[in-house]
PANUVO-522755 format. One record per residue (C-alpha): chain; x, y, z. Coordinates in Angstrom, 3 decimals. Example, Ala and Ser with C-alpha at 12.3 -4.5 7.8 and 13.67 -1.06 7.14 Angstrom:
2
site cadena->A; east->12.300; north->-4.500; up->7.800
site cadena->A; east->13.670; north->-1.060; up->7.140
// end
This chain:
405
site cadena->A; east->69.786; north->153.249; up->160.791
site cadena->A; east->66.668; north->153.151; up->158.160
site cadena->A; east->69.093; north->154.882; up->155.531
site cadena->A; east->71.817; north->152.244; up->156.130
site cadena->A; east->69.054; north->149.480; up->155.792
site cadena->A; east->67.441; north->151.186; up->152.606
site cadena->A; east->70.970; north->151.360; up->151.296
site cadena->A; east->71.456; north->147.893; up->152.012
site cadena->A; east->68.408; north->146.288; up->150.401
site cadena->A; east->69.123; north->148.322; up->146.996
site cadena->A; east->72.945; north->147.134; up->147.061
site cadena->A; east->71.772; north->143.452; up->147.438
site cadena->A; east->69.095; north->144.117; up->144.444
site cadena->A; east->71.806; north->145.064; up->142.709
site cadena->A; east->73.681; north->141.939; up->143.828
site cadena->A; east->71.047; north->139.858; up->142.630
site cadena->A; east->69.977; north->142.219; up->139.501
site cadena->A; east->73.524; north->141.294; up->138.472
site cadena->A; east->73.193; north->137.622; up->139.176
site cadena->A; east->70.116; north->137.089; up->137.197
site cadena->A; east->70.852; north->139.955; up->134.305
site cadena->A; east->74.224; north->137.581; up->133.937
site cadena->A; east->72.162; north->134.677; up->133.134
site cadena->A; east->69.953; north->136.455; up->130.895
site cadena->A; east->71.597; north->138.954; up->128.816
site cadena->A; east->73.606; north->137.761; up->125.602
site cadena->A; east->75.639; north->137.602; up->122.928
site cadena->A; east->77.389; north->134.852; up->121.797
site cadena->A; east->79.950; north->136.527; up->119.857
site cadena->A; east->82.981; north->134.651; up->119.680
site cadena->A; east->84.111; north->131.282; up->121.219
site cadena->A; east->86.981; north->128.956; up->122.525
site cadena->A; east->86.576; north->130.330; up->121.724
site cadena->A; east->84.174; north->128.009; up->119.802
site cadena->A; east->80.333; north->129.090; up->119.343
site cadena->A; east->80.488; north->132.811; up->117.570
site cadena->A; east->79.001; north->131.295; up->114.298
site cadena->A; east->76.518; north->129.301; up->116.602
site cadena->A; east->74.939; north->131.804; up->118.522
site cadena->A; east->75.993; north->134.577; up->116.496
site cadena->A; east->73.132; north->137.528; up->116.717
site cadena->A; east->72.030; north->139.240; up->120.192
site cadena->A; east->69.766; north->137.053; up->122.388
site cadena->A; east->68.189; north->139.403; up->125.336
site cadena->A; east->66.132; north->137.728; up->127.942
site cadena->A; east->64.001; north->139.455; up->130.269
site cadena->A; east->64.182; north->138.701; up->133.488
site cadena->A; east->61.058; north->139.242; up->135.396
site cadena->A; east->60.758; north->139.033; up->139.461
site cadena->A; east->63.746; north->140.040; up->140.222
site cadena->A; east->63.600; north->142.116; up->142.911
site cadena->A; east->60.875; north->138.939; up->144.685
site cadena->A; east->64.475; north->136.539; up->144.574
site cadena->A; east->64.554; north->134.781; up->147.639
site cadena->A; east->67.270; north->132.363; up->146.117
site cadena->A; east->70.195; north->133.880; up->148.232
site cadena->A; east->68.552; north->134.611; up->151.788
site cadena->A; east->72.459; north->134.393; up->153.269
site cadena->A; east->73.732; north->137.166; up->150.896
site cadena->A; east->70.755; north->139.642; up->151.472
site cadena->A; east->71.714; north->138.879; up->155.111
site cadena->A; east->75.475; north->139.543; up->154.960
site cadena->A; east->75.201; north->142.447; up->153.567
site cadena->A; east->72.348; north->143.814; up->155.948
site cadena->A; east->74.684; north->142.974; up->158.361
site cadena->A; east->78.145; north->145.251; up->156.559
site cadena->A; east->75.591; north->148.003; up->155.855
site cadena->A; east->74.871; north->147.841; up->159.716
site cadena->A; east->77.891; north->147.362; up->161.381
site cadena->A; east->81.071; north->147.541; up->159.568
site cadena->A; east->83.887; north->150.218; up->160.189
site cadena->A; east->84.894; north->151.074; up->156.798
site cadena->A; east->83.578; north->152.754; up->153.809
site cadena->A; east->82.743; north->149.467; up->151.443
site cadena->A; east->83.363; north->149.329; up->147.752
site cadena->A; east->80.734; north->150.357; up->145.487
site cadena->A; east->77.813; north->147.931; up->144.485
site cadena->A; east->79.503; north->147.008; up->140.974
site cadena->A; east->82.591; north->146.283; up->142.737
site cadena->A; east->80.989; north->143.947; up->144.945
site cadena->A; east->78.417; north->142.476; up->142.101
site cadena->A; east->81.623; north->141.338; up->140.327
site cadena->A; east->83.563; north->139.852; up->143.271
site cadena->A; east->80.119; north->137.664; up->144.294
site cadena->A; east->80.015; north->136.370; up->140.672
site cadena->A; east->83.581; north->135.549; up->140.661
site cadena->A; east->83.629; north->133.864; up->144.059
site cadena->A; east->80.077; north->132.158; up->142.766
site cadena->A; east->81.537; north->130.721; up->139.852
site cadena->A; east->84.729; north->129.467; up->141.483
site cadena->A; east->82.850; north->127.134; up->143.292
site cadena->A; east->82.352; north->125.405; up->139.979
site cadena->A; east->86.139; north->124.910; up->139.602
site cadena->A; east->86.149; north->125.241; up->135.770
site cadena->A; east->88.750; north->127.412; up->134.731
site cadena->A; east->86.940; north->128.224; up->131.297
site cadena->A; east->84.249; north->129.716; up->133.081
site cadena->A; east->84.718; north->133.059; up->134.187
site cadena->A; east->83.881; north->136.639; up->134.551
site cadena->A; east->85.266; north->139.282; up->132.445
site cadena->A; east->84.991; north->142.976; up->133.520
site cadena->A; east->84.027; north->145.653; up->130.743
site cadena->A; east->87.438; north->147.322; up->129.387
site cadena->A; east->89.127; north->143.496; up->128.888
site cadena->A; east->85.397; north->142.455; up->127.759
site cadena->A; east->85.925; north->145.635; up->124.722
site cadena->A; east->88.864; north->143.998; up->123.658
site cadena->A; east->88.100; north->140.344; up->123.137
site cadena->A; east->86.711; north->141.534; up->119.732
site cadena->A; east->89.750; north->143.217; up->119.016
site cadena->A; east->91.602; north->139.991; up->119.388
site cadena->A; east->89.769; north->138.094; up->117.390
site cadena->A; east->90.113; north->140.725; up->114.827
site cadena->A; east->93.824; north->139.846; up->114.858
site cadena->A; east->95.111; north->143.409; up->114.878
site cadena->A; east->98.471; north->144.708; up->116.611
site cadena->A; east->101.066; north->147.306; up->116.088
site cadena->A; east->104.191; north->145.883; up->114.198
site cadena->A; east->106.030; north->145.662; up->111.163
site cadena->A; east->104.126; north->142.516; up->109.871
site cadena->A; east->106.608; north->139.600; up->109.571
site cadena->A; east->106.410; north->135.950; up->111.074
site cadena->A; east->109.914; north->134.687; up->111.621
site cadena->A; east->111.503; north->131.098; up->112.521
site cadena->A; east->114.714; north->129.610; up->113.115
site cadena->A; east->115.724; north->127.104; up->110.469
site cadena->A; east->117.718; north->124.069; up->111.003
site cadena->A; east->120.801; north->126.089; up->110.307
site cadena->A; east->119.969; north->128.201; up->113.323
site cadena->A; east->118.861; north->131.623; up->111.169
site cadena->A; east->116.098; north->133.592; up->111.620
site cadena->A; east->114.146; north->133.744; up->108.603
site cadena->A; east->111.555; north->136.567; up->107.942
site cadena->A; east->108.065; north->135.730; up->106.189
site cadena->A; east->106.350; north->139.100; up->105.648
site cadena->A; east->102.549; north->139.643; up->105.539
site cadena->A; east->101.327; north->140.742; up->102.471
site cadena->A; east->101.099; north->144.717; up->102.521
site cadena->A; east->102.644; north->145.067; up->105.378
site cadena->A; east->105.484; north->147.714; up->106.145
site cadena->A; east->108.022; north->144.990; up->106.107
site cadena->A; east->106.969; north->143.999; up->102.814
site cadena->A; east->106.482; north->147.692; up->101.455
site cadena->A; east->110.113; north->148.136; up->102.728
site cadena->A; east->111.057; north->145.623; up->100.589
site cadena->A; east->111.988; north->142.113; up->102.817
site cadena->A; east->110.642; north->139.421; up->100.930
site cadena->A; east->110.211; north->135.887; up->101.939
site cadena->A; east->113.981; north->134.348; up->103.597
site cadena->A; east->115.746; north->136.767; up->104.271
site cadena->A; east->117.644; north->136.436; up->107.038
site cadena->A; east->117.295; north->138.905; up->110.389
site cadena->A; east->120.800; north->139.134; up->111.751
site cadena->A; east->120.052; north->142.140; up->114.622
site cadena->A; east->117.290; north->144.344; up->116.027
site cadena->A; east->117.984; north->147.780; up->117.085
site cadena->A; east->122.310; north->147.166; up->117.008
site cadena->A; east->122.039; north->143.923; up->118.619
site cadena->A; east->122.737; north->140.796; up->117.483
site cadena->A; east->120.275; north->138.086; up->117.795
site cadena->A; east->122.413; north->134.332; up->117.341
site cadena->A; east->120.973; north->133.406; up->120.636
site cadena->A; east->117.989; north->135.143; up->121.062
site cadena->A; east->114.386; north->132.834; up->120.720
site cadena->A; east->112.122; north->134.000; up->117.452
site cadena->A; east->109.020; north->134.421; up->120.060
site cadena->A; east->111.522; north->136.852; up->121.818
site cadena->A; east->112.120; north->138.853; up->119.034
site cadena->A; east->108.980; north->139.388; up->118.040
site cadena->A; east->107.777; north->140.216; up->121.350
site cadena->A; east->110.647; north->142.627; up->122.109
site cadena->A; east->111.249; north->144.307; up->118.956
site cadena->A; east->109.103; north->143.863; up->116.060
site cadena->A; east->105.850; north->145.046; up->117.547
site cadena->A; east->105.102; north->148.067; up->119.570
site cadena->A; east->102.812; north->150.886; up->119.767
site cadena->A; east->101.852; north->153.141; up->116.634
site cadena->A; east->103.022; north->156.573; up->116.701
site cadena->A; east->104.796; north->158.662; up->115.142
site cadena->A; east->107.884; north->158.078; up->114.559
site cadena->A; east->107.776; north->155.013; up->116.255
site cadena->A; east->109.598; north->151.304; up->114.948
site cadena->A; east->112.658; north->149.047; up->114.935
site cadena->A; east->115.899; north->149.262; up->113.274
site cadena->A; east->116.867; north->145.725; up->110.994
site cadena->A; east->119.377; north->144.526; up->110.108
site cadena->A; east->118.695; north->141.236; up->107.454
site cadena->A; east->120.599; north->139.887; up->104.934
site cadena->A; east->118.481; north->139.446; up->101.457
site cadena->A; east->118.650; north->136.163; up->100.146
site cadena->A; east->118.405; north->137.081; up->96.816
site cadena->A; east->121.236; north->139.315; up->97.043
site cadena->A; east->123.602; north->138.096; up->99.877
site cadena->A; east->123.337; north->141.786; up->100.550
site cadena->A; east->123.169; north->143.175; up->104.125
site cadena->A; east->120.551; north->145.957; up->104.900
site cadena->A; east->120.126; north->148.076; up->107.621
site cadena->A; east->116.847; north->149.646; up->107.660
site cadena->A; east->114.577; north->151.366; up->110.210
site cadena->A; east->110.933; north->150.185; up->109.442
site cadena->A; east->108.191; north->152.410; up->110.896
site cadena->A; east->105.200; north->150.330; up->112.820
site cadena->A; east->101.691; north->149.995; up->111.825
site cadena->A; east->98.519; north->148.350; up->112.595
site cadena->A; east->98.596; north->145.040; up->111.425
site cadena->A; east->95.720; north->142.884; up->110.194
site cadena->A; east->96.695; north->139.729; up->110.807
site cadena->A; east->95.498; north->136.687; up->108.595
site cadena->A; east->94.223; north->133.767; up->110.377
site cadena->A; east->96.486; north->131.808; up->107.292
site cadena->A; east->100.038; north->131.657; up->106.429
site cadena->A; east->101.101; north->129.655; up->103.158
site cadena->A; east->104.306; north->129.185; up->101.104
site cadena->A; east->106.615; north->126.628; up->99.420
site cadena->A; east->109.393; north->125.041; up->101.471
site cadena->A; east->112.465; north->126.058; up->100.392
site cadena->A; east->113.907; north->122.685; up->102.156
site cadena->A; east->112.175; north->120.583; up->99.504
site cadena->A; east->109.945; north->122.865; up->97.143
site cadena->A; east->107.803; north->119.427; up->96.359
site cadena->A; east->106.227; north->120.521; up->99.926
site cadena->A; east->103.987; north->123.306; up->100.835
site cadena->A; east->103.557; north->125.027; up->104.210
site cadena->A; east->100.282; north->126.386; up->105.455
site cadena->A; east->100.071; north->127.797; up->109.045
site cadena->A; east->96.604; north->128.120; up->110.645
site cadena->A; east->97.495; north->130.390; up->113.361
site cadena->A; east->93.531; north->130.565; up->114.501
site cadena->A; east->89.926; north->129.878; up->113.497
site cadena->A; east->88.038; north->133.052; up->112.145
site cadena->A; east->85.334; north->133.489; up->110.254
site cadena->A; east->87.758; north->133.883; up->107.124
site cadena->A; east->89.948; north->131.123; up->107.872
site cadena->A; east->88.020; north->128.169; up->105.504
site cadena->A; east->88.274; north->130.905; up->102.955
site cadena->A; east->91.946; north->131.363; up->103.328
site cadena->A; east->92.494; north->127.840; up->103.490
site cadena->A; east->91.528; north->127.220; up->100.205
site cadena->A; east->93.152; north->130.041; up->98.601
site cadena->A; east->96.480; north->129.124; up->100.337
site cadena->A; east->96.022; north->125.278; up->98.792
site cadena->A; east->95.230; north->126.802; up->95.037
site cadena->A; east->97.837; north->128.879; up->95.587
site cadena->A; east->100.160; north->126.164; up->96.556
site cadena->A; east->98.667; north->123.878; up->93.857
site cadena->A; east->99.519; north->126.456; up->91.470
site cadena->A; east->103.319; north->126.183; up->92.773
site cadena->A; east->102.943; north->122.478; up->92.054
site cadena->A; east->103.354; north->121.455; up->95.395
site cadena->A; east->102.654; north->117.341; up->95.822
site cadena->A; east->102.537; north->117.460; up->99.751
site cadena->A; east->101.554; north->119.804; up->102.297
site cadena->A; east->103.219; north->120.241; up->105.836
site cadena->A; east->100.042; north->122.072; up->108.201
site cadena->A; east->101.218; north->123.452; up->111.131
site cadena->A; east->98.598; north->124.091; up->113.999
site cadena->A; east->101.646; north->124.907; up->116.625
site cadena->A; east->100.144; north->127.750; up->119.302
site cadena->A; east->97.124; north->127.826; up->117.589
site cadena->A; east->94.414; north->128.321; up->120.441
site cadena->A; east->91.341; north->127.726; up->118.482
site cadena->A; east->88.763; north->129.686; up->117.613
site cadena->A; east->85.392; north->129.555; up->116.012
site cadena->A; east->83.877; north->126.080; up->116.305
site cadena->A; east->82.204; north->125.916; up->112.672
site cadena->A; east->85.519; north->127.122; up->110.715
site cadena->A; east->87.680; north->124.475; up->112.482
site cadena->A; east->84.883; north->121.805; up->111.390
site cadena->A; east->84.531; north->123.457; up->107.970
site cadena->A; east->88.839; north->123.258; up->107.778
site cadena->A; east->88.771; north->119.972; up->108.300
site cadena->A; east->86.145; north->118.692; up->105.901
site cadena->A; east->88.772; north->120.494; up->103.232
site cadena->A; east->91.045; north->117.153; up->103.792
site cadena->A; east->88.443; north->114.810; up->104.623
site cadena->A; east->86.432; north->113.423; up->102.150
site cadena->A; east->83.148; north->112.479; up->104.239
site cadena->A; east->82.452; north->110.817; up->107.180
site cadena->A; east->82.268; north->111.767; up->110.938
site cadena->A; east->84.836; north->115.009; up->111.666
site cadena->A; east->83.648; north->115.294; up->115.388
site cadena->A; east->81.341; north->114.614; up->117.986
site cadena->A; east->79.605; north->117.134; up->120.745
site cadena->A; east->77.789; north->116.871; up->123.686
site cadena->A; east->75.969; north->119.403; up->125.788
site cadena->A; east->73.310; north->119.142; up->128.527
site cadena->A; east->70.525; north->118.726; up->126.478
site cadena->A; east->71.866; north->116.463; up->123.202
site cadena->A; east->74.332; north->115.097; up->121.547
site cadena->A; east->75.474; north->115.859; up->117.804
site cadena->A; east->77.467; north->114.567; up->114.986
site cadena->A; east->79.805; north->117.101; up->112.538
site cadena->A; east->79.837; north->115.012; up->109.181
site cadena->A; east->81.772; north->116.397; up->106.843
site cadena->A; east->80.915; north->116.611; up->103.060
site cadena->A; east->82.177; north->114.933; up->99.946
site cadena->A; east->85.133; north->117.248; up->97.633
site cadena->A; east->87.488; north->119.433; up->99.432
site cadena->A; east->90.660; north->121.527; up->98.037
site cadena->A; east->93.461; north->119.225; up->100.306
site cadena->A; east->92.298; north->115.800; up->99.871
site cadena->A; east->94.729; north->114.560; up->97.370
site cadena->A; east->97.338; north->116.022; up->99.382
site cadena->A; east->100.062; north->114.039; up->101.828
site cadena->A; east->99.674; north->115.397; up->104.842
site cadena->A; east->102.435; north->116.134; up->108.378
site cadena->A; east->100.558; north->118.097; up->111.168
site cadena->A; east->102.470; north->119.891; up->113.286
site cadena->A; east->101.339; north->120.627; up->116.971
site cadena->A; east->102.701; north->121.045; up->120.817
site cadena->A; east->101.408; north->122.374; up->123.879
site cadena->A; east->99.476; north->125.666; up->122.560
site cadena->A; east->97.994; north->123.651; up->119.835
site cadena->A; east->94.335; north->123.947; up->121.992
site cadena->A; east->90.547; north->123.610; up->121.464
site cadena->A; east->89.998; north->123.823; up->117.425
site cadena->A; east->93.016; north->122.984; up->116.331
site cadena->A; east->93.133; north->119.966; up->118.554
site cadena->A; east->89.452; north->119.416; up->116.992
site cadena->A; east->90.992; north->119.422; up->113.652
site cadena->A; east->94.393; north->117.329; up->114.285
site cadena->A; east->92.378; north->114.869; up->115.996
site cadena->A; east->89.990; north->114.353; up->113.029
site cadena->A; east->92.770; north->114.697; up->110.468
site cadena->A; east->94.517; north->111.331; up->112.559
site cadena->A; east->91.333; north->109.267; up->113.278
site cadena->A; east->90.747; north->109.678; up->109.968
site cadena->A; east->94.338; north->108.493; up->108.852
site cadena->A; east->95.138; north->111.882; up->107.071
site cadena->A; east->98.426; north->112.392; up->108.673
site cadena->A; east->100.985; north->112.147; up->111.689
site cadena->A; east->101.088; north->114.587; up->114.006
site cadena->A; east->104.014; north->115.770; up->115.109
site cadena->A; east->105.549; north->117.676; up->117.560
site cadena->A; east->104.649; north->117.624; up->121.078
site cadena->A; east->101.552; north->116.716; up->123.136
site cadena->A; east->98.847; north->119.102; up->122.755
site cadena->A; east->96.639; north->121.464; up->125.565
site cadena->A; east->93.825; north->119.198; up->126.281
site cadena->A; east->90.868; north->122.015; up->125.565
site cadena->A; east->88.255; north->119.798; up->124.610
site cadena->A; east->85.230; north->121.920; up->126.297
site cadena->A; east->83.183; north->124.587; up->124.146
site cadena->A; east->82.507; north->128.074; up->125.792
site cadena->A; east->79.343; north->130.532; up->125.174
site cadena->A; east->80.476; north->134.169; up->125.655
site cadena->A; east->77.183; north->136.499; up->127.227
site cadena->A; east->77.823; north->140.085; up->126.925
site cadena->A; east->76.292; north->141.566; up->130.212
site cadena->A; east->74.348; north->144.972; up->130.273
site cadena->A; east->77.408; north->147.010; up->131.749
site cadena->A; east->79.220; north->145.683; up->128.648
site cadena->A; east->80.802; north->142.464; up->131.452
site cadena->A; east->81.058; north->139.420; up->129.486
site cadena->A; east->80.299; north->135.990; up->130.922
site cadena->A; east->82.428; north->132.581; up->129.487
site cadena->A; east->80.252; north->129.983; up->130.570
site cadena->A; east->81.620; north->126.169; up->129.213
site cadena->A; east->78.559; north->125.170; up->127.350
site cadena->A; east->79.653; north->121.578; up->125.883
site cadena->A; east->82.593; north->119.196; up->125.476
site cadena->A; east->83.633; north->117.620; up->121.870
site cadena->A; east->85.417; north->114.296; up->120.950
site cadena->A; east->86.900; north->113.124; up->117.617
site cadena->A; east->86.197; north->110.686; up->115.647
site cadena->A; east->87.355; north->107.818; up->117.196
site cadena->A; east->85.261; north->109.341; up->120.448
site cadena->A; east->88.375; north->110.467; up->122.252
site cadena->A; east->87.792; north->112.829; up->124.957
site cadena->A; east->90.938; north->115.439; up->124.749
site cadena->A; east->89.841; north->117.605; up->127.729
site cadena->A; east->92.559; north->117.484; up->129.813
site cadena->A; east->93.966; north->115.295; up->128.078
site cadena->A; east->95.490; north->116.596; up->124.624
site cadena->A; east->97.003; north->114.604; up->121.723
site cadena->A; east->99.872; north->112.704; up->122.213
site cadena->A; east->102.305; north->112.765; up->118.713
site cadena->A; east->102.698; north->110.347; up->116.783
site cadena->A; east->106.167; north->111.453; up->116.647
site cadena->A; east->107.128; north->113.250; up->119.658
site cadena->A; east->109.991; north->115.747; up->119.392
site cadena->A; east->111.892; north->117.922; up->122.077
site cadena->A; east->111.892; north->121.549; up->121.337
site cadena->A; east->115.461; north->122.701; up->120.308
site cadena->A; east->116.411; north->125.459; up->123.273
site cadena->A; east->117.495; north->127.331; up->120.337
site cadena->A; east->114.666; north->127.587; up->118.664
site cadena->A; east->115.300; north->125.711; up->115.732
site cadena->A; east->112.315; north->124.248; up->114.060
site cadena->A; east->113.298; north->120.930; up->114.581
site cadena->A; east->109.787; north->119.647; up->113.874
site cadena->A; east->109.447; north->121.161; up->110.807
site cadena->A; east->112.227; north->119.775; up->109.753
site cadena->A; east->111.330; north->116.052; up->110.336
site cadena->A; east->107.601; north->116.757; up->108.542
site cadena->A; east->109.941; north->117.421; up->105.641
site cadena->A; east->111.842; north->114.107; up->106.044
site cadena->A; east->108.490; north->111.778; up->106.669
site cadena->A; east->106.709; north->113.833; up->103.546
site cadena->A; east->109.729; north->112.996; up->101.694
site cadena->A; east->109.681; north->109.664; up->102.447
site cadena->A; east->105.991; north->109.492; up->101.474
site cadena->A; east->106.410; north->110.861; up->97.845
site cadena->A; east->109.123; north->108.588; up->97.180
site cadena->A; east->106.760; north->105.621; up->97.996
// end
């Protein structure tokens, strides 16, 4: 009996080692994700008196009482460190905070870093009902020589009329890298009007955070997809817009569609690129309250703007379509967006566990609270069961009607 009450006052240390070391220990290295360029270099705390914690007499209790009495063999003391943080903060009932163990913790980095194995294309369906192909720059779709519009007609011998663009892309055109490993294509080059069939080994791809080119619906328009916030993204912005300046675009269609968010001070800084000053957003956290002004100049300002979004347009991006309509930049278009409107801090534990805890909650301009709430559209449009980009195609129509004014 002493050894089963020894072991049970060092499993509930750990408990409570775990409880404490998650408060203290972090790293703010990514966000919303939303706060890696606030808190963005380690922050250790020491936490002293730990093993003196009377603050859960119950728990130390309970599990005097297992170590004591119960039949079974019980799961090790990490096991039941995470399952009393998890059940500790469900009680809070915000799904943004949460526990992470340490293998899914390893990879959050990762996805930031935008990497997968593929052949490096983005694809839609136009209004025509074809599935266009965009490659990435350097990637093996573009070193085996698709270029931007041609049209994918099947994946490994089958035909895709009726199959969604997220469906190809999920079941074909990425996989794991190995030898020997890809998809088989068959496209038909616009250039040309030549059909190619063509196996295309996968790779890693880097994916950027920016997507740009010239509509070939109206080439007076330009199309720039921000598919997340990154540290590079204000960067790419502005090279997209040159870029697209350089084309002599006169309008620009932005499309924030299943854009999730991402860093917190690139979403502000993205915005203040079509805003010429003035109040981009608001935030508010336990202890204050601040205002993101944005700064005089920017590379879109003289620009038309249509914003696309719909229900995975979340947390930055609704930051940055919500300042781009308070501040009468644009329509948004599309459907109503994901109501994100909390910021997260992420603390990497000591067993390499990370820790989202929902630190603060932003509004726009106009002080609209979107948590839970989302963006409605200015123009709402049903998505076309066959994937046709429907709402791309009426930004084109209301930018049209704008330069003829």
């Amino acid at each position: 009996m002493v050894s089963n009450r020894s072991r049970g006052a060092s499993s509930l240390r750990n408990i409570l080692l775990g409880f404490a070391v998650g408060c203290g220990f972090a790293l703010a290295f990514a966000g919303g994700f939303l706060v890696r360029d606030v808190f963005g270099s380690t922050l250790r705390v020491q936490a002293e008196g730990i093993g003196e914690s009377t603050e859960y007499p119950l728990l130390r209790e309970v599990q005097a009482l297992l170590d004591l009495h119960y039949l079974r063999e019980q799961p090790d003391a990490t096991q039941r460190q995470y399952a009393a943080i998890r059940g500790m903060l469900g009680v809070l009932g915000d799904p943004y905070t949460f526990f992470i163990d340490p293998p899914v913790a390893a990879s959050e980095s990762d996805v930031l870093a935008g990497t997968y194995g593929g052949i490096g294309v983005e694809i839609q369906r136009n209004e025509q009902g074809e599935i266009v192909l965009y490659p990435f720059e350097d990637s093996p779709a573009e070193r085996a020589g698709i270029v931007t519009g041609d049209v994918l007609l099947e994946v490994n011998g089958t035909p895709i009329e009726l199959t969604t663009p997220q469906d190809v892309i999920d079941q074909s055109l990425r996989g794991e890298v190995r030898e020997g490993n890809g998809v088989q294509l068959v496209y038909l080059q616009s250039a040309t009007g030549e059909a190619i069939d063509q196996f295309i080994l996968f790779d890693v791809i880097n994916v950027p955070s920016v997507i740009w080119r010239v509509l070939s619906e109206d080439e007076r328009i330009g199309y720039l997809h921000v598919l997340r916030f990154t540290s590079r993204t204000p960067d790419e912005v502005r090279a997209s817009i040159a870029a697209l300046e350089a084309e002599g675009v006169a309008a620009l269609a932005l499309d924030l569609r299943d854009n999730a968010g991402g860093l917190l001070a690139e979403s502000i800084a993205v915005a203040d690129e079509f805003i010429d000053d003035g109040v981009l957003a608001y935030e508010q956290s336990r202890a204050s309250e601040q205002t993101f002004d944005g700064q005089s100049g920017g590379a879109g300002l003289e620009y038309p703007l249509a914003i696309l979004v719909n229900g995975g347009t979340a947390s930055g991006a609704e930051l940055l379509a919500g300042a781009l309509r308070d501040r009468d930049r644009g329509l948004l278009i599309g459907q109503t967006t994901y109501g994100k409107g909390t910021i997260q801090q992420i603390y990497r534990l000591a067993d390499g566990s990370s820790l989202h805890v929902t630190a603060a909650e932003w509004f726009t301009p106009a002080q609209v609270p979107l948590d839970g709430e989302g963006l409605t559209p200015d123009i709402p449009m049903i998505p076309d069961e066959n994937g046709r980009d429907v709402e791309l195609g009426e930004a084109v129509r209301q930018l049209a009607l704008q330069l003829a004014r």
